[in-house]
C-alpha positions, 0 to 999 in steps of 0.5 A, spaced: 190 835 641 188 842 644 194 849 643 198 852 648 193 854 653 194 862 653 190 860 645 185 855 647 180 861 648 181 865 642 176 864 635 178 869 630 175 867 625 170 862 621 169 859 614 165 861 609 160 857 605 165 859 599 170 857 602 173 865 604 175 866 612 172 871 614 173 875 621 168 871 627 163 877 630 159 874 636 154 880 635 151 877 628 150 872 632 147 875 637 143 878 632 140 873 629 138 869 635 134 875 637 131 876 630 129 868 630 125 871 638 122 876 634 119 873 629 116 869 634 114 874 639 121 875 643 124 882 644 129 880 649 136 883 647 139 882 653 137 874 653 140 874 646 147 876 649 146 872 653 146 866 649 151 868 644 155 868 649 153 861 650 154 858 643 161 863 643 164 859 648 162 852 646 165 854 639 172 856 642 171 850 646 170 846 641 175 849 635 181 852 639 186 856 636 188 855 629 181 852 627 175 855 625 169 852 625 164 852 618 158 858 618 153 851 618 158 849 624 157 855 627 149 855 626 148 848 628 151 850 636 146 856 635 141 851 633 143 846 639 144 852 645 136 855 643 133 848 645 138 846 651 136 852 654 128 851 652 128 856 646 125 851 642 120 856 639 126 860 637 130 854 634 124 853 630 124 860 626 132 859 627 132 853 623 125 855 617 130 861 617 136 857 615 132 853 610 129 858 606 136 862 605 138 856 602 132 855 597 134 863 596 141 861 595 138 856 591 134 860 586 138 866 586 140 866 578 132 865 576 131 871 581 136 876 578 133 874 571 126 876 574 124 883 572 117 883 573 119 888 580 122 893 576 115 897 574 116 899 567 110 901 565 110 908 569 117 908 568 115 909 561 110 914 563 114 919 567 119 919 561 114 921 557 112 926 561 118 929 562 120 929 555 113 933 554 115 938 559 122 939 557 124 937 564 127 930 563 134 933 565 137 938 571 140 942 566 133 943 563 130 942 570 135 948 571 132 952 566 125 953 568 127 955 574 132 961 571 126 963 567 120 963 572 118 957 570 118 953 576 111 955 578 107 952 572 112 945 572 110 945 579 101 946 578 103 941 572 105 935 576 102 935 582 095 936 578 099 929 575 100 926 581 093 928 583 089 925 578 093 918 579 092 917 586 084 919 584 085 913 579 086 909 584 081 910 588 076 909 582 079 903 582 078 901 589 071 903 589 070 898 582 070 892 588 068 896 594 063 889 595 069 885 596 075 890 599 075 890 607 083 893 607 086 898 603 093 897 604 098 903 601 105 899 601 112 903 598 119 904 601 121 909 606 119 916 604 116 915 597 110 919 600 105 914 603 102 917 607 100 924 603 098 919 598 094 915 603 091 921 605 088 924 597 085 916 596 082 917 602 079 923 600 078 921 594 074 916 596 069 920 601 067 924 595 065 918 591 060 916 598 066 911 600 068 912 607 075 909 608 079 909 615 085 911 616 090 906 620 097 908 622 101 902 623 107 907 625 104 906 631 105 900 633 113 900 633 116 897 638 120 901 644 126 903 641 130 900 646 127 893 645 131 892 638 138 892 637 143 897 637 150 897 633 157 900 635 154 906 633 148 907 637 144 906 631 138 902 631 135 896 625 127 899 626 126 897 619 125 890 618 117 887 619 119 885 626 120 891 629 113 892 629 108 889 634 105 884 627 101 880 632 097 886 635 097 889 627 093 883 626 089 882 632 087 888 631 085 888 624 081 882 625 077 885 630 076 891 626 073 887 620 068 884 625 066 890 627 070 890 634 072 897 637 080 896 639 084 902 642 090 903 638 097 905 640 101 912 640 108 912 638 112 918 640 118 917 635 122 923 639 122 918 645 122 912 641 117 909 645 109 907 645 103 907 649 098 901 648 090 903 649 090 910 647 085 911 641 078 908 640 077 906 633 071 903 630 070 900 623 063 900 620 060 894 615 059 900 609 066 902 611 074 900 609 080 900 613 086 903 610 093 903 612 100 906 610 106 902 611 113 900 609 112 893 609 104 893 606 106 888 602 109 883 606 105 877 607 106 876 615 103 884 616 095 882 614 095 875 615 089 875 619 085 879 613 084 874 607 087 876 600 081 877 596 078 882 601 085 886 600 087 891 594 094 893 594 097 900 592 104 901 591 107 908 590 115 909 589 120 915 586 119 912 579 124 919 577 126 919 569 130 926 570 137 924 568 144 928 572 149 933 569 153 927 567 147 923 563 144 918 569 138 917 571 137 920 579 137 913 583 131 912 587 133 911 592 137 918 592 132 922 591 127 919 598 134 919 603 134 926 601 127 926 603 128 922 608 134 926 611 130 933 611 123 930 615 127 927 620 131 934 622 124 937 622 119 932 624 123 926 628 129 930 632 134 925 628 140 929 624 142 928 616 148 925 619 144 919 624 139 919 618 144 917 611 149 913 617 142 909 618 141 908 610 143 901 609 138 897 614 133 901 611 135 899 603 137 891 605 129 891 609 127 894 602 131 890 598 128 884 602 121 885 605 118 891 599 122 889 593 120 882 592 113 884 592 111 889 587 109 885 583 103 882 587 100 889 587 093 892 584 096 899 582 103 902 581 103 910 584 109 915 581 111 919 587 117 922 584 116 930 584 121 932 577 120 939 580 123 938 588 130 938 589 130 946 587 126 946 594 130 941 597 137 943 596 136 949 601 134 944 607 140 939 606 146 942 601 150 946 607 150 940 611 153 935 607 161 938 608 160 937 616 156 929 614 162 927 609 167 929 615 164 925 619 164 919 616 170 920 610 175 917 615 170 911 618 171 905 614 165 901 617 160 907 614 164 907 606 156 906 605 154 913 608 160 916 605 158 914 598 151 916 598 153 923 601 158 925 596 153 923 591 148 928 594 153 933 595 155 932 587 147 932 585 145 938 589 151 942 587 148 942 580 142 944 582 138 952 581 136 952 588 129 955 588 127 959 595 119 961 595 116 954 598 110 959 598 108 956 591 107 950 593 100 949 595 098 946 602 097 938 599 103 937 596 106 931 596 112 935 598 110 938 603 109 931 607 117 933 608 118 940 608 112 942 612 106 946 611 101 940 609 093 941 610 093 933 611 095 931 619 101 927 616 106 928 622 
């Protein structure tokens, strides 16, 4: 029987599968209709709004004040308003999407116990190569600078790091008869586009003419993606790439069909469809470099025997002034954070603030696939936080002021407070003149002879 009437429209919260209350956020909803159209080729986020609003009154009609509907109740209006209005498309990716989180829900022990993502063998290497260059810690790392040292540290690593991508492309031109795509796959700021440059070039002085492909140009406009309370965008999810002409146009390219490709302004966020020309011959290979390389949906129109797959990550050994291991994902926020400011008009504010749809998209569209790779690339340079620290470590006060009080952006504050602590230790070293014009580093900083930007 319905409450008061002043209480009839009111939804407060909903239950959890574990049985938790939690507070109801018609935007989750929203999201995750438009994510389900996305994934079939719909970018309306107006259309979602909509039809959240839709599923929300239905809920407060059908649970009034105090009941709370169940989150399969909740998913099951969704599922219901997506067909009544002739979203059928929709419901279909809503629903397998539904069904593949209880499968991940189902085997989520057997998963955490899996360790074949985690690359232990260039774990290992780097180490090794730290301990014998007497830079496996900051206080040591700190010592070479102190010394003049820094400048051999830095010859010694990139000659390193240069002869692991010529491996790769030696491994490479071992199955140059069966490989028609070259995919360069890592999460953000881990040097993708550097080291696809170096391969490429590797390959060219083996007689092997490789064509670089920039899947950033297909991004969709900016506008077309959600945007949350602080006016941040989630463009990091597979999605937010235009999929279907990614593999239009591979498909044509291996046929040997000429396609034009698109241009995508970062500093506007938006695209321009038929800009460049390119062709791809029969001796030649397609190669691309992208965050979601691994993931299956990216390539699909290619056939997996005609792909060979590259991973690069910041596999770093070099442990902080309390003995830890640097977290990877420190090391190429801060990358991060420095190319945005000079490369892509975001400030290190909006950039750490932007962190955390960038891990979760890594931890479910990069991560899982590791292990399906042809060769593992350490991107992690031992000698650059002295570089960096200048770029970055004034700004970080002003970054933690503006979240310390935000208790949505704990997340953002944490990894600014762990930066801050870490460059703090840091000898900062001025002179990037030392620095040669291939350096992986300067694909952040700047200066590089490769066109990465």
């Amino acid at each position: 029987m319905p409450r008061a009437g002043r209480h009839i429209n009111m939804l407060n919260n909903i239950i959890k599968r574990n049985g938790t209350i939690v507070p109801f956020d018609q935007e989750k909803i929203t999201r995750a209709i438009y994510k389900a159209a996305a994934s079939v080729g719909g970018h309306d986020y107006t259309l979602s709004k909509t039809l959240s609003d839709e599923v929300t009154q239905f809920l407060k009609q059908s649970y009034p004040y105090p009941d709370m509907p169940l989150m399969e109740e909740v998913q099951d209006m969704v599922e219901k308003v997506l067909i009544e209005n002739g979203h059928a498309q929709t419901a279909k990716s809503f629903i397998l999407y539904r069904e593949n989180r209880r499968k991940e829900r189902q085997q989520q022990f057997r998963r955490h116990k899996k360790s074949s993502n985690i690359p232990y063998p260039t774990m290992y290497e780097m180490l090794v190569w730290n301990l014998e260059n007497e830079c496996e810690s900051i206080e040591k790392l700190n010592h070479l600078v102190t010394n003049g040292q820094l400048p051999d540290l830095v010859r010694k690593a990139d000659a390193a790091f240069n002869d692991k991508t010529l491996r790769a492309a030696e491994a490479i031109a071992k199955e140059k008869d069966r490989i028609k795509l070259v995919i360069i796959a890592g999460p953000s700021s881990s040097g993708k586009s550097t080291t696809t440059a170096k391969i490429t070039q590797h390959l060219g002085n083996m007689g092997i003419e490789a064509v670089p492909l920039n899947i950033d140009h297909y991004f969709f406009d900016l506008e077309m993606h959600p945007k949350d309370e602080f006016g941040d965008y989630d463009f990091e999810t597979p999605e937010a790439l235009d999929l279907a002409l990614i593999n239009d146009h591979l498909s044509k390219l291996v046929n040997g069909e000429t396609v034009k490709i698109p241009y995508y302004d970062f500093e506007a966020g938006r695209r321009r469809d038929n800009v460049t020309d390119v062709c791809v011959k029969p001796e030649q290979i397609i190669l691309i470099d992208t965050l979601h390389g691994l993931y299956g949906q990216m390539t699909k129109s290619i056939p997996e025997d005609k792909k060979f797959k590259v991973y690069i990550e910041t596999i770093s050994q070099l442990k902080d002034m309390d003995g830890n291991f640097i977290r990877w994902t420190d090391i190429r926020l801060l990358r991060r954070m420095v190319r945005d400011m000079k490369f892509r008009g975001y400030s290190p504010t909006r950039t750490i603030g932007h962190w955390h749809y960038v891990r979760r998209s890594e931890m479910k569209h990069i991560i899982p696939y590791v292990n399906d790779v042809d060769f593992v690339i350490n991107g992690a340079l031992p000698y650059e936080f002295p570089f960096m620290k200048k770029y970055i470590y004034d700004q970080l006060p002003k970054i933690i002021k503006t979240w310390e009080n935000n208790p949505k952006k704990q997340d953002a504050l944490l990894r600014a407070k762990r930066i801050q602590k870490l460059l703090s230790n840091i000898e900062s070293y001025q002179n990037d003149g030392i620095l040669s014009k291939d350096s992986l580093l300067r694909e952040f900083i700047g200066g590089s002879n490769y066109k990465l930007h």
